[in-house]
C-alpha positions as CSV (number, residue, x, y, z in Angstrom):
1,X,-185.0,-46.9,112.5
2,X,-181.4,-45.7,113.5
3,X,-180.8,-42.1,113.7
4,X,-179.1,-42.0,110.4
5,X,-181.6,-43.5,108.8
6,X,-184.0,-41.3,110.3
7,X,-181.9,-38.2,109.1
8,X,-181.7,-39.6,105.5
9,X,-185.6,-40.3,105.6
10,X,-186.2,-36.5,106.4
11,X,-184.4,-35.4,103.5
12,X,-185.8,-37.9,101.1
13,X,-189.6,-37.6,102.4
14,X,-189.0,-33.5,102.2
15,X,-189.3,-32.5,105.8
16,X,-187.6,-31.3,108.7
17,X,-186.7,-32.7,112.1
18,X,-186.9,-29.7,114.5
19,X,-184.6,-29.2,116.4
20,X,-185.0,-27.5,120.1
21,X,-182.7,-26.1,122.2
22,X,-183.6,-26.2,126.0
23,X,-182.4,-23.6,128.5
24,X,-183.7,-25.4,131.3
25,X,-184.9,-29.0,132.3
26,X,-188.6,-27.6,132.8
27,X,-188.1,-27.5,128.5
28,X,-187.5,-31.2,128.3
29,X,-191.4,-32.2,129.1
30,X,-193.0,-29.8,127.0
31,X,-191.0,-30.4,124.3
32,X,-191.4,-34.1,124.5
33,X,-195.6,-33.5,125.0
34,X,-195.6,-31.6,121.7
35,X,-193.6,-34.4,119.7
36,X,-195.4,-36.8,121.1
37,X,-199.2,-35.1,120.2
38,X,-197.5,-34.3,116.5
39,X,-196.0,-37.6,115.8
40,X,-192.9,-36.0,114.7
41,X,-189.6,-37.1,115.6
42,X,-187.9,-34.3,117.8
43,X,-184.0,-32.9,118.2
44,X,-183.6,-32.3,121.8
45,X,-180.2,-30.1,122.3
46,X,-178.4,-28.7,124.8
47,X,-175.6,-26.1,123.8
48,X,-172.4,-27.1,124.9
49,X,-171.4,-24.0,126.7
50,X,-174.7,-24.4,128.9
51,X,-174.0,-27.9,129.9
52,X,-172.5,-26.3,133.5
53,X,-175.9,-24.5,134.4
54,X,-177.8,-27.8,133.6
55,X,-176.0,-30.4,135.4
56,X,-173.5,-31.4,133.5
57,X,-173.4,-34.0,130.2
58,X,-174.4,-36.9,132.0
59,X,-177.4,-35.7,134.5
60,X,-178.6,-34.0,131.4
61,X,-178.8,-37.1,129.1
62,X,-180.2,-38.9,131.6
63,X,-182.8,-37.0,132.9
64,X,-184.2,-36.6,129.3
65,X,-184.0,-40.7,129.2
66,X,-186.1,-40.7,132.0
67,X,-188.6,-38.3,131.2
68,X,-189.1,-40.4,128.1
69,X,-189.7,-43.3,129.7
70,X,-191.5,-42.2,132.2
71,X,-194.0,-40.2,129.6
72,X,-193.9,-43.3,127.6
73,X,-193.1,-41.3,123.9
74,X,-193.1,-43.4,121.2
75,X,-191.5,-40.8,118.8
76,X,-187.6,-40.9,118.0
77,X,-186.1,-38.5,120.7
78,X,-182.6,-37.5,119.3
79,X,-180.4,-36.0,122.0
80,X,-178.1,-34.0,120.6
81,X,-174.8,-31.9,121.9
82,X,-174.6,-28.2,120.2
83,X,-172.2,-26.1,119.2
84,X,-169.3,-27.8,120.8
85,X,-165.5,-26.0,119.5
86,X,-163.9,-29.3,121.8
87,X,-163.3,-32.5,120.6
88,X,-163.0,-33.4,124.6
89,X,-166.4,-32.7,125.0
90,X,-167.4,-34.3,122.3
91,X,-165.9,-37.5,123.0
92,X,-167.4,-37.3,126.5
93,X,-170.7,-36.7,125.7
94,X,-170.9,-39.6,122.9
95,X,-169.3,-42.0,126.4
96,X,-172.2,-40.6,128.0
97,X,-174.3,-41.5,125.3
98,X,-175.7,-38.4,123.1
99,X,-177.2,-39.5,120.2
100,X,-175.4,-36.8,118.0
101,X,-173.1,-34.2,118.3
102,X,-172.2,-31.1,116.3
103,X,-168.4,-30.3,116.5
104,X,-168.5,-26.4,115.4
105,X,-164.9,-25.8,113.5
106,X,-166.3,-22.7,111.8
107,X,-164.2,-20.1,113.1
108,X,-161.1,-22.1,112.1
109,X,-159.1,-22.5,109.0
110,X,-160.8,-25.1,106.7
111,X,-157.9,-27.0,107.3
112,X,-158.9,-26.9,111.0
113,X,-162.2,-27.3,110.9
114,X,-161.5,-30.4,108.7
115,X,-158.9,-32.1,111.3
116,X,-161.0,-31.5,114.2
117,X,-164.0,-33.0,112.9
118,X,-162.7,-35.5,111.4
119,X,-161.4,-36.8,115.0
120,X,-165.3,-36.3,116.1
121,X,-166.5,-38.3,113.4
122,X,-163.9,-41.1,113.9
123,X,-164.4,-41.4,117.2
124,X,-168.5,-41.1,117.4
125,X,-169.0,-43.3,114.1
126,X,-167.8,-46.4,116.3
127,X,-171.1,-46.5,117.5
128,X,-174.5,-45.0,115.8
129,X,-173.6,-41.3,116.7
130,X,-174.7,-38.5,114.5
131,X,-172.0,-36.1,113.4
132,X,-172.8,-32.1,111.9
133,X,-170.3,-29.8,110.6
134,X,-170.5,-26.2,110.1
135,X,-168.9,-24.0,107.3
136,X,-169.2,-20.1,107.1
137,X,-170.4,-18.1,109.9
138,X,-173.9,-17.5,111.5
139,X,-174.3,-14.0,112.5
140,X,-175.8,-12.8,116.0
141,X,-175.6,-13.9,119.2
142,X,-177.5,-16.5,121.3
143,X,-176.3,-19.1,124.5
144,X,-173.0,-17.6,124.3
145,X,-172.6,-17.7,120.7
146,X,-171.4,-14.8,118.8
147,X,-170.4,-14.5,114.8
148,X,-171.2,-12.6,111.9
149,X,-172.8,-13.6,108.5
150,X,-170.0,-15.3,106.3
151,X,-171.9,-17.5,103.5
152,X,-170.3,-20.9,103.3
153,X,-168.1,-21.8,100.3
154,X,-169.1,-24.7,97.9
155,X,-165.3,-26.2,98.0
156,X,-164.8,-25.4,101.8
157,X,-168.3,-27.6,102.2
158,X,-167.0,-30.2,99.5
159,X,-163.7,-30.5,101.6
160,X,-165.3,-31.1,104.8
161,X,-167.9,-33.2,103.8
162,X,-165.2,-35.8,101.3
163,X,-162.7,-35.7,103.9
164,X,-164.6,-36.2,107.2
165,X,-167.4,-38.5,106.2
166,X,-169.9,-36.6,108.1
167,X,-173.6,-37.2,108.3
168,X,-175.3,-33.7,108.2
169,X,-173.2,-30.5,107.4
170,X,-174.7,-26.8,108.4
171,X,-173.4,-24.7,105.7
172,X,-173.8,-20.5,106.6
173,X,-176.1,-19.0,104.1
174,X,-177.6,-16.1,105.7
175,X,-179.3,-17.1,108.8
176,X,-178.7,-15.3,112.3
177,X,-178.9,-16.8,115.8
178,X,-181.2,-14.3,117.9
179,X,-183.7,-12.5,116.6
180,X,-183.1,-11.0,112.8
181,X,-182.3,-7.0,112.8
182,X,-184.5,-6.4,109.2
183,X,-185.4,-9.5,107.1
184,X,-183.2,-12.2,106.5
185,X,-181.4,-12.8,103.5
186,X,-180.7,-16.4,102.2
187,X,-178.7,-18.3,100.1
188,X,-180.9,-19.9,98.1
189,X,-178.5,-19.9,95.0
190,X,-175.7,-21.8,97.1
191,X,-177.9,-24.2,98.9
192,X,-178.6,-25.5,95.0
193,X,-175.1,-25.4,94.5
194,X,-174.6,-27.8,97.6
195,X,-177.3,-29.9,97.2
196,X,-176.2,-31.0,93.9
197,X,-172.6,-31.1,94.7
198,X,-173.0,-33.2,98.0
199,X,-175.9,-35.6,99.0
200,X,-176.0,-35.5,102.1
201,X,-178.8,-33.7,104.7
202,X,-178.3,-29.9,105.4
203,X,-179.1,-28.2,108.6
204,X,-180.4,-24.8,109.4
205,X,-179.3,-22.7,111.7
206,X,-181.1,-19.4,112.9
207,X,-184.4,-20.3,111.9
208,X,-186.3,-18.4,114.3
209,X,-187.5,-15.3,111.8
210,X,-187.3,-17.1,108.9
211,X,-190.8,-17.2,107.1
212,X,-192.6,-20.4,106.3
213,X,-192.3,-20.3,103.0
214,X,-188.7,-19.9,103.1
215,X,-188.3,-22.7,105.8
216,X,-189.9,-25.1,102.8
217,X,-188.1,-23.9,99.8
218,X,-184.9,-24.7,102.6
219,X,-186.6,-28.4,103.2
220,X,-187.1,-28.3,99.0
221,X,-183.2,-28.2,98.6
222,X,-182.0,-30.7,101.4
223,X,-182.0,-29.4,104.6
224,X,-183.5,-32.2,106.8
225,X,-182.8,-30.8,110.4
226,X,-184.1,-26.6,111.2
227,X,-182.3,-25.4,114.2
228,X,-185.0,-23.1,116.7
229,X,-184.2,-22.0,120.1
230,X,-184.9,-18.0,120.1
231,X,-188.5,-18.3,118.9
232,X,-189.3,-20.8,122.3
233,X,-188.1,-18.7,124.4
234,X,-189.7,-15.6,123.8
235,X,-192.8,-17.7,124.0
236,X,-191.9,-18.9,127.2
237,X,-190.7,-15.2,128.3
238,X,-194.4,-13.3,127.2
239,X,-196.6,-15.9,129.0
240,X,-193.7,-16.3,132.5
241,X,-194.7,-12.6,132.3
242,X,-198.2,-12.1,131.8
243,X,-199.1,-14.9,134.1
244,X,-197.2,-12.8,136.9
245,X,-198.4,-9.4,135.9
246,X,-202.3,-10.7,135.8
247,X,-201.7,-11.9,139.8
248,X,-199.2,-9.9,141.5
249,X,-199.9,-12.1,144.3
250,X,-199.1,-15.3,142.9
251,X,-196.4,-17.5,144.1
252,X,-197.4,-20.7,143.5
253,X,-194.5,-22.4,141.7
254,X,-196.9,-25.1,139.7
255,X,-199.3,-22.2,138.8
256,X,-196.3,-19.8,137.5
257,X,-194.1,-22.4,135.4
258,X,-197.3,-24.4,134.2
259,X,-198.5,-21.7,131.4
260,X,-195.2,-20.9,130.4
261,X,-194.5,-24.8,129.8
262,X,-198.1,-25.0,127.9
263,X,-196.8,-21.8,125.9
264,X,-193.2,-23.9,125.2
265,X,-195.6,-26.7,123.8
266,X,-197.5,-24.7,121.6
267,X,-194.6,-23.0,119.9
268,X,-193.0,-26.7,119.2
269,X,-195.9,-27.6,117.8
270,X,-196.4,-24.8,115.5
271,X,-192.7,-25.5,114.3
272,X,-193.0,-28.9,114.2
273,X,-196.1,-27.5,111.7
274,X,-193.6,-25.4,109.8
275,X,-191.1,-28.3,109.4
276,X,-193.8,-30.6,107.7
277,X,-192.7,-32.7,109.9
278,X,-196.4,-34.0,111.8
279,X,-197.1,-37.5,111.4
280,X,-193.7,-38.5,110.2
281,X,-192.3,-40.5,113.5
């Protein structure tokens, strides 16, 4: 199945493809472990503005390629570019050979946003490359990433969408990257609006804090790929530190990174669990 088709069978089928960010290489085999036990297809991303600190596009895509064949998974493994504002960088990571690539024009005029991703598009559709747009703003901060809430507008998402040919759009509808200050506060309203305007899989952004049932009532009105990144790492964070506090003495390098990789694992799974997306590779 090509990763289109594997984008359009989450939407139709009424589940989401997580997607997880990693911060550092030592996420790309626990990430992978949990997929694989799940039998879920996975999103592996890397933000763009972190692609410095882990090697640089092409180490980075091909050390993932390797620890897939070298763990032998048998689930789709998407690798994915986030967040990029440079159609430069875009370009160069679909050379390299990303799987898809979001092109982030939010914080430009729509007339922008539309120009710019349409060049992406072009450009990455002359091979099976994924394409995601964004319209409105995501609020918080996280790998760099700063904004504050703006909810997406139906024409600004009809614009893009018509004039780029994308393949997933991420419309801003109340979600945060970070963790949430209160409870969030979605668009449910204008994620009908979109879905019936515009066929085409919706992505989530911010997920980490959003409730289960929230996450499926999202999945219920088209959003086929659920961003997380903040939720993983905290996991990772609470068990790097207990494991060091319960042996002060420790310094073992395999016996400090180990737990907080099993603790990474875990907390794919239980998203990959909140996705409905077990048993679907």
């Amino acid at each position: 199945m090509k990763n289109r088709e594997i984008l359009q069978h989450a939407k139709y089928e009424k589940f989401a493809i997580p997607q997880i960010n990693i911060n550092e290489l030592i996420w790309i085999e626990p990430v992978l472990k949990a997929a694989e036990s799940m039998k879920s297809p996975i999103i592996i991303a890397t933000s763009d503005n972190l692609i410095p600190e882990l090697g640089g596009y092409e180490f980075i895509y091909k050390t993932i390629k390797n620890k897939v064949q070298a763990m032998e998974i048998t689930v789709p493994v998407i690798i994915h570019l986030d967040h990029s504002t440079s159609v430069e960088n875009c370009r160069h990571a679909i050379d390299i050979g990303y799987d898809s690539i979001m092109y982030d024009g939010s914080k430009l005029p729509i007339d922008s946003n539309i120009a710019y991703t349409k060049q992406v598009v072009d450009y990455a559709h002359q091979g099976d490359v994924l394409v995601e747009g964004e319209v409105g703003g995501v609020g918080g901060t996280e790998d760099g990433i700063s904004g504050n809430v703006k909810y997406a507008s139906l024409d600004d998402c009809y614009q893009l969408v018509t004039q780029t040919n994308l393949d997933s759009l991420a419309p801003a509808l109340g979600s945060v990257h970070g963790e949430y200050k209160g409870e969030p506060n979605l668009g449910f309203k204008e994620m009908e609006e979109i879905e019936a305007q515009l066929d085409i899989p919706l992505v989530l952004h911010g997920a980490s804090g959003i409730s289960d049932e929230e996450l499926l009532k999202a999945i219920e009105l088209g959003h086929a790929k659920i961003n997380f990144n903040t939720e993983v790492k905290i996991a990772w964070a609470k068990q790097l530190r207990q494991t060091l506090e319960n042996d002060k003495q420790l310094y073992d390098p395999q016996k400090i990174i180990g737990p907080s990789k099993d603790a990474i694992e875990e907390a794919v799974k239980s998203l990959i669990i909140k996705c409905n997306a077990s048993n679907h590779a």
